[in-house]
Kinemage of the C-alpha trace (Angstrom):
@kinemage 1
@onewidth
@group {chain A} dominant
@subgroup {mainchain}
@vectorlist {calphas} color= white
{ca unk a 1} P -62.617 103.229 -3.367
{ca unk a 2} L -59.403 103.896 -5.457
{ca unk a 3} L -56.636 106.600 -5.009
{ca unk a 4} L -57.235 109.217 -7.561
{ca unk a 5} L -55.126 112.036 -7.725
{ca unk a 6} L -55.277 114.899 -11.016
{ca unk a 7} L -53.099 117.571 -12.069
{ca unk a 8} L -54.939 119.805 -14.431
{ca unk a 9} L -54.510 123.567 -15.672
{ca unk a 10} L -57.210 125.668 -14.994
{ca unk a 11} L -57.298 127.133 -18.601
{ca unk a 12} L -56.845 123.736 -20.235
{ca unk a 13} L -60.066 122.155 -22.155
{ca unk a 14} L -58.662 118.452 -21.990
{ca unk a 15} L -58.248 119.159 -18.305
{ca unk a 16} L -61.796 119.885 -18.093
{ca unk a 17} L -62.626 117.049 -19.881
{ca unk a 18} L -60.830 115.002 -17.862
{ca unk a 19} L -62.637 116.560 -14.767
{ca unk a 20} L -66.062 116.309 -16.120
{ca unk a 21} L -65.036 112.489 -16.826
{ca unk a 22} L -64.660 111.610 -13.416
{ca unk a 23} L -67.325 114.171 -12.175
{ca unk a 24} L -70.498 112.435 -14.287
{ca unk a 25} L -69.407 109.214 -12.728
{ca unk a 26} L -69.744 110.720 -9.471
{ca unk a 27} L -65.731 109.256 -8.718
{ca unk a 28} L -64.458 111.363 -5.960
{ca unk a 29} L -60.312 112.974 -6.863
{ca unk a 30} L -58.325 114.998 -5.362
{ca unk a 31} L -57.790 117.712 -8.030
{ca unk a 32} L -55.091 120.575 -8.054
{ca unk a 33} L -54.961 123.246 -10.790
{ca unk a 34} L -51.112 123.476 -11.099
{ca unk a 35} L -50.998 126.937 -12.354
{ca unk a 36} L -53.290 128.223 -9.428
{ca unk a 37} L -50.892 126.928 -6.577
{ca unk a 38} L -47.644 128.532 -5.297
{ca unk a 39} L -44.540 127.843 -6.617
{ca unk a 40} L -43.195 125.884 -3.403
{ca unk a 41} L -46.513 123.268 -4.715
{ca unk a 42} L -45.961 123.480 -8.153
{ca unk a 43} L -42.091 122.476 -7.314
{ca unk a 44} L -43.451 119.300 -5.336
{ca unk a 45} L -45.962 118.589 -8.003
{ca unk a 46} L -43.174 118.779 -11.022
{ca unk a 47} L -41.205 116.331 -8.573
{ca unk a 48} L -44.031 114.038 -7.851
{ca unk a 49} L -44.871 114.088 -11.816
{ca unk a 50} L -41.350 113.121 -13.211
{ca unk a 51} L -40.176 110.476 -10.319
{ca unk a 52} L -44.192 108.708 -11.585
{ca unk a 53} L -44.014 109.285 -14.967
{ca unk a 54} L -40.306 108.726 -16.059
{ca unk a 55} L -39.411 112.549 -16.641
{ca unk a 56} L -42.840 112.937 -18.796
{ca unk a 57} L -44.620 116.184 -17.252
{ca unk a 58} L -47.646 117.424 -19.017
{ca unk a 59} L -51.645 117.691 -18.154
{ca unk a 60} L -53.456 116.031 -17.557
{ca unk a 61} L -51.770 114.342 -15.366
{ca unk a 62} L -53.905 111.318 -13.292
{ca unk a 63} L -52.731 108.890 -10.736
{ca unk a 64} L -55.206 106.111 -10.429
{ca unk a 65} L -53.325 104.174 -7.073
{ca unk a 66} L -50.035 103.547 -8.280
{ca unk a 67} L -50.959 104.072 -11.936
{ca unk a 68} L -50.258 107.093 -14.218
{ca unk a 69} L -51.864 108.397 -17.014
{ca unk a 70} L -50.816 111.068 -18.891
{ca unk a 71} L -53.071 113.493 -20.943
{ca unk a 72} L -56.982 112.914 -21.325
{ca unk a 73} L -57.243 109.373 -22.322
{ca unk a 74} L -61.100 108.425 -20.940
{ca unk a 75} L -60.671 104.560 -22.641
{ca unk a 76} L -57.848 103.940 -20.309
{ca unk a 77} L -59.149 105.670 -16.999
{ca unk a 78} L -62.477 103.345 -16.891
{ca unk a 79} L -59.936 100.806 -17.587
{ca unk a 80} L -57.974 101.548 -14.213
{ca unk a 81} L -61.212 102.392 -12.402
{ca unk a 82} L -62.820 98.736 -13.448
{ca unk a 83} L -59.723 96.870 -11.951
{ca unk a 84} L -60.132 94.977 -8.632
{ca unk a 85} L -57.215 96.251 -6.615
């Protein structure tokens, strides 16, 4: 089973999207609304997102093992999932 990590807004409709994509395929992620965490986690998560992504913050945000995608982009997340790895 891969990695899958998500940072999503709780207010944000591609965020749900991108929740309800991985939820109807019954793939388990560990899913953090950044704007409902403290601001010690939301420093760590800003951190975590720019040393992945280049400096590119912005949500969605989905780590599929070492891979990044940024905003809700279903086409390339069954990509990732379909790899052998």
């Amino acid at each position: 089973m891969k990695k899958i990590r998500v940072y999503t807004l709780s207010y944000c409709p591609w965020c749900k999207k991108t929740k309800k994509f991985f939820a109807d395929r019954k793939v388990p992620v560990d899913c953090v609304d950044y704007d409902l965490v403290s601001e010690d986690e939301q420093k760590e998560i800003l951190n975590e997102m720019r040393s992945k992504s280049k400096g590119s913050v912005a949500f969605p945000f989905v780590i599929i093992e070492d891979e990044v995608v940024v905003g809700y982009n279903p086409e390339r997340y069954e990509e990732l999932l379909d790899q052998k790895g």
